[in-house]
C-alpha positions as CSV (number, residue, x, y, z in Angstrom):
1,X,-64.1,70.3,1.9
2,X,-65.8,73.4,3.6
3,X,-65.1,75.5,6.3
4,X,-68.0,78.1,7.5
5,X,-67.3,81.0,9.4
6,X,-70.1,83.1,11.1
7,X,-72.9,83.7,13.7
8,X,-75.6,80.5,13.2
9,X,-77.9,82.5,15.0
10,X,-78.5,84.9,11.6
11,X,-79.5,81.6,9.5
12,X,-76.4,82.2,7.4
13,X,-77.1,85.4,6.0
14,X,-73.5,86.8,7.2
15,X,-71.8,83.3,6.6
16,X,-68.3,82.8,4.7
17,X,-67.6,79.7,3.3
18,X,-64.2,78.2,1.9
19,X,-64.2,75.5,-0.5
20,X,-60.9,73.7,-0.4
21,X,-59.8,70.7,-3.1
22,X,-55.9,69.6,-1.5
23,X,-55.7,67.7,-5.1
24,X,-52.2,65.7,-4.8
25,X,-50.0,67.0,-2.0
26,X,-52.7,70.0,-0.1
27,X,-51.4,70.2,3.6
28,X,-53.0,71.5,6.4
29,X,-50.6,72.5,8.7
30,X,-51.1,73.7,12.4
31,X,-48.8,75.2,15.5
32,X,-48.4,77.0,18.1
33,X,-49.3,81.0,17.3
34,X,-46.6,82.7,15.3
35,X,-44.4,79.0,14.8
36,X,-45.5,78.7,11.0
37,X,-43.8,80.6,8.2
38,X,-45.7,81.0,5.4
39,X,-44.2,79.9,2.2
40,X,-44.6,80.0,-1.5
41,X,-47.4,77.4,-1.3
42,X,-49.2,79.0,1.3
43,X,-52.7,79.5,0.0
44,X,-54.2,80.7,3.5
45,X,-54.0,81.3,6.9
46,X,-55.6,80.8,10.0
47,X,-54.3,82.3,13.6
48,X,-55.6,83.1,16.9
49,X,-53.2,84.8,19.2
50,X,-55.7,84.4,22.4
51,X,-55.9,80.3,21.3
52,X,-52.1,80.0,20.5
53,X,-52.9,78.4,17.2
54,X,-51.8,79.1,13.7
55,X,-52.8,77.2,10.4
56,X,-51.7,77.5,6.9
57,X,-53.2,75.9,4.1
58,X,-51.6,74.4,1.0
59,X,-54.1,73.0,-2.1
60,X,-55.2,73.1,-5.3
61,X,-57.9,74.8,-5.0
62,X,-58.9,77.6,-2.4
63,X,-62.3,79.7,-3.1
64,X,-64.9,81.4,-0.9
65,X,-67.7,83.0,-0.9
66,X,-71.5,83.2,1.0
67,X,-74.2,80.0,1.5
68,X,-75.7,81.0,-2.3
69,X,-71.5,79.9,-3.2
70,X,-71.6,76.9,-1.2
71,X,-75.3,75.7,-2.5
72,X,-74.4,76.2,-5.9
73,X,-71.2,73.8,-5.3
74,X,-72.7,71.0,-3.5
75,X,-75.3,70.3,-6.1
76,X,-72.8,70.2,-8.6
77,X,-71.0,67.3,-6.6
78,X,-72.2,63.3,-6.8
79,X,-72.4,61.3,-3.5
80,X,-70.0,61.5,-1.4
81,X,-68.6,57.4,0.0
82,X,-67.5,59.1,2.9
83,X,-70.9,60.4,4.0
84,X,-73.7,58.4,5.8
85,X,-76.2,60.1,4.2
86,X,-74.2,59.2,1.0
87,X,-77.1,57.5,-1.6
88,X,-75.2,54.7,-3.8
89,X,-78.6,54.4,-5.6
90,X,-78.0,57.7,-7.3
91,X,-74.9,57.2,-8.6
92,X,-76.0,53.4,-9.4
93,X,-79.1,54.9,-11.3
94,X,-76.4,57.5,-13.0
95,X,-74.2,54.5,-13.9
96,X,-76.9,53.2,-16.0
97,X,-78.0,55.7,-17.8
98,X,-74.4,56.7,-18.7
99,X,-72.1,56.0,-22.1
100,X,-69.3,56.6,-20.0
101,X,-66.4,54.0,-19.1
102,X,-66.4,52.4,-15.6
103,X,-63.3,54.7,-15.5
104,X,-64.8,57.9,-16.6
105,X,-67.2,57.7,-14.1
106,X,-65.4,57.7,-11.2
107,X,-63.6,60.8,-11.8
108,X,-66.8,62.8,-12.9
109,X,-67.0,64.8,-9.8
110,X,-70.9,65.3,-10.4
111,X,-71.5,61.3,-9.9
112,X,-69.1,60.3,-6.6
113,X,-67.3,63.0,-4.9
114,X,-63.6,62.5,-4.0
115,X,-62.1,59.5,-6.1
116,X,-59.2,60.9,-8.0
117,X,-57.1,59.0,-10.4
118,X,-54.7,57.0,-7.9
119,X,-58.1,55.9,-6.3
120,X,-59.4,55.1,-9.6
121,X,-56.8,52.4,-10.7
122,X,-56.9,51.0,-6.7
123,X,-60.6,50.6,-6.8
124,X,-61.1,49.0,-10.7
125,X,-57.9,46.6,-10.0
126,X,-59.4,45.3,-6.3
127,X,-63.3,45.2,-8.2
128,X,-61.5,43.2,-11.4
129,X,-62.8,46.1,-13.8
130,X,-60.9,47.4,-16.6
131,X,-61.2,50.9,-17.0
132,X,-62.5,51.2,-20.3
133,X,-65.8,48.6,-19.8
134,X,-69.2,50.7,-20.2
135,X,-70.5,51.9,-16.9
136,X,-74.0,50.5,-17.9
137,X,-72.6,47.3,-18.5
138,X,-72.3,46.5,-15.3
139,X,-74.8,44.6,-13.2
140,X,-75.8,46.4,-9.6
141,X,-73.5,43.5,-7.6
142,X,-70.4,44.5,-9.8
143,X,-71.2,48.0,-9.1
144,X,-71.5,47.9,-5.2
145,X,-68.5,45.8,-5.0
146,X,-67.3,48.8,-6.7
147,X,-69.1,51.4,-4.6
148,X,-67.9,49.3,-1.2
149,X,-64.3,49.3,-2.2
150,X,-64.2,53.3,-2.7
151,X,-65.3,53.4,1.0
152,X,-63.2,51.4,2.4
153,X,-59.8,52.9,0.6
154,X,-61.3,56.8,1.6
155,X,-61.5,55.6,4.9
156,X,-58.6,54.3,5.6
157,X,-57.1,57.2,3.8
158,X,-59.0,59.8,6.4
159,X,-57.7,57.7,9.4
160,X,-53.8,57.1,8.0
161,X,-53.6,60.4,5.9
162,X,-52.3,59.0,3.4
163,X,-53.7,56.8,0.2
164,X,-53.2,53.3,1.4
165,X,-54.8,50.8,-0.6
166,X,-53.0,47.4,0.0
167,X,-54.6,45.6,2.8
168,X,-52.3,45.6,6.2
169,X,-52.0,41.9,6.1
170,X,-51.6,41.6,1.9
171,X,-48.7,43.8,1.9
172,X,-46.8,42.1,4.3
173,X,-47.6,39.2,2.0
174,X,-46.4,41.2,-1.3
175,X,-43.4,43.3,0.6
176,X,-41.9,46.7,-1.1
177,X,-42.6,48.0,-3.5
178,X,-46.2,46.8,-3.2
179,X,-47.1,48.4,0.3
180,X,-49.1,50.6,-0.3
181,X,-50.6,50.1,-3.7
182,X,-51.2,47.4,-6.2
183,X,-50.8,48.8,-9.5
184,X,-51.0,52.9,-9.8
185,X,-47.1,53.8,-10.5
186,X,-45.7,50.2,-10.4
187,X,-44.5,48.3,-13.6
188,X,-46.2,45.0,-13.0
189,X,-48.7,43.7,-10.6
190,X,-47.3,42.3,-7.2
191,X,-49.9,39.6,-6.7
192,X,-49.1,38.0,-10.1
193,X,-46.5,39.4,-12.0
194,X,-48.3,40.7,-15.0
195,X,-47.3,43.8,-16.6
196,X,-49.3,47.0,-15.5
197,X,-50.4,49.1,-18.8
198,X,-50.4,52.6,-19.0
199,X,-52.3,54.9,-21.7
200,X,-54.0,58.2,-21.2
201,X,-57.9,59.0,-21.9
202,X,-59.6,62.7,-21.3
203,X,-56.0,64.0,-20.4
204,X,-55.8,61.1,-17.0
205,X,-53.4,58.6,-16.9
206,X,-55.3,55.2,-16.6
207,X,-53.5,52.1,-15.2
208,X,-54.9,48.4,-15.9
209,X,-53.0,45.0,-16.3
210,X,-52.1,44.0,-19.6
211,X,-53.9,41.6,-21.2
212,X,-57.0,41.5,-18.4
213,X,-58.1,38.1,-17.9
214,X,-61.3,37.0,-18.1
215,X,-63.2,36.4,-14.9
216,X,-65.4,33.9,-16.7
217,X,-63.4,30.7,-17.0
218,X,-61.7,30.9,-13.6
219,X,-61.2,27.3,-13.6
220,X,-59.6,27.4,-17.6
221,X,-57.1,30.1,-16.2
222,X,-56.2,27.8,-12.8
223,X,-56.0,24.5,-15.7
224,X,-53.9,26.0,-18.5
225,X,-51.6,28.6,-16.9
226,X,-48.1,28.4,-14.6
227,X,-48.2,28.6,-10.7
228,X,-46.4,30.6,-8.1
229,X,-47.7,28.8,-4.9
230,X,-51.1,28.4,-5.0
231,X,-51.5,31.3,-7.6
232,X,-52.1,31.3,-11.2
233,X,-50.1,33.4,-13.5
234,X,-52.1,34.8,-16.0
235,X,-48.4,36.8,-17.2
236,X,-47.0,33.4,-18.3
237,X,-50.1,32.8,-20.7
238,X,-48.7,32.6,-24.6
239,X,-50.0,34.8,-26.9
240,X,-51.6,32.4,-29.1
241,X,-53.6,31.0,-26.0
242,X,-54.7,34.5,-24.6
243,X,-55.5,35.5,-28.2
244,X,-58.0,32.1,-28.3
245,X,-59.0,32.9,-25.1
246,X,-60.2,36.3,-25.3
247,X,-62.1,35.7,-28.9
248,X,-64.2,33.4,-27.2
249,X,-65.4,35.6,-24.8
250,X,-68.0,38.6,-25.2
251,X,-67.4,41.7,-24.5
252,X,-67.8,42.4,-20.9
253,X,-66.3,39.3,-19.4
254,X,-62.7,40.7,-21.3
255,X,-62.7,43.8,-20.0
256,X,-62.6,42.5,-16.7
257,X,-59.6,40.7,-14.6
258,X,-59.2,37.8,-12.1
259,X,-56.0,38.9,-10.7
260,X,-58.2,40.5,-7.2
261,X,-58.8,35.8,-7.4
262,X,-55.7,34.4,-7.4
């Protein structure tokens, strides 16, 4: 985020700029003038006495400097999902020409602005990627499946202010604690029971369900496992069956789950 203070009228020559990351748990708090105590978090403040409003900021990251400052920053950030000027081509064409994992891409600030790592688990588990599957692996429909899904969460984010990534109507379906998310934090996925794995790559904690299930044989998964309802349970697989199972499949169809199916 960036906030610019100055006259427009001098083409930016006498402009400040902030650049503010919130990271976890930023606040931006407002109030009437002089109702806000500053406290140890308090990374900066805003107040007008004539408009009887005060602001304090809380983040991770709180900067400024002039337009040269803010230039330099923007091109150093990827597309932005939020934008509508945001070009999913480019960070499509920088998909393919990566080594990185699906997972390792969305974090890299320089390819799509904003995704951090609770958004990272939401978006691969609703797109039925596992984090470690080669970003060039994937074919352009995966990918704006992918691209379409971080929209939607950061929007619903910017109008609830807060990360919400269970659909309204799927979480009244899965109850607590699976209201708000599917699989960052939680132990086991709500829609089928499967165990949520946790490991950590490039200092991140990545979340994915454990063993993914092949999107491929849809209709050997519905045939050979348990059902809750109308849902297959790929948790209730043995291990001999997922081990045969998952040999027989190449490499890109294992990384990826069918859990966003049933």
């Amino acid at each position: 985020m960036f906030y610019f203070w100055g006259d427009c009228r001098d083409g930016g020559k006498n402009t400040t700029v902030v650049h503010i990351h919130f990271g976890m748990s930023g606040q931006f708090k407002t109030a009437g003038f002089g109702k806000l105590e500053a406290t140890k978090n308090t990374r900066l403040e805003l107040a007008s006495e004539s408009d009887d409003i005060v602001a304090h900021l809380s983040a991770m990251t709180v900067n400024h400097g002039d337009m040269e400052f803010y230039d330099k920053k923007v091109k150093a950030l990827g597309q932005d999902p939020l934008r509508e000027d945001a070009d999913a081509d480019l960070v499509w064409e920088a998909f393919k020409k990566s080594r990185k994992s699906v997972g390792m891409l969305l974090m890299d600030q320089s390819v799509i602005a904003g995704l951090g790592n609770i958004y990272r688990a939401e978006v691969l588990f609703k797109a039925g990627l596992h984090p470690e599957t080669p970003g060039a692996s994937i074919d352009h429909e995966t990918f704006m499946n992918v691209w379409q899904i971080s929209k939607d969460f950061l929007r619903r984010g910017v109008e609830t202010g807060s990360i919400l990534t269970v659909d309204p109507q799927e979480a009244k379906v899965l109850g607590p604690p699976w209201t708000r998310r599917y699989i960052y934090n939680h132990s086991q996925c709500g829609r089928c029971g499967t165990r949520v794995k946790t490991w950590v790559s490039e200092s991140r904690a990545l979340h994915h369900l454990s063993p993914p299930v092949g999107l491929a044989d849809l209709s050997f998964v519905l045939d050979r496992t348990a059902t809750h309802g109308s849902r297959a349970s790929p948790c209730s697989w043995s291990r001999s069956l997922w081990a045969a199972f998952r040999a027989s499949m190449p490499w890109r169809e294992r990384t990826r789950t069918t859990c966003r199916s049933l």
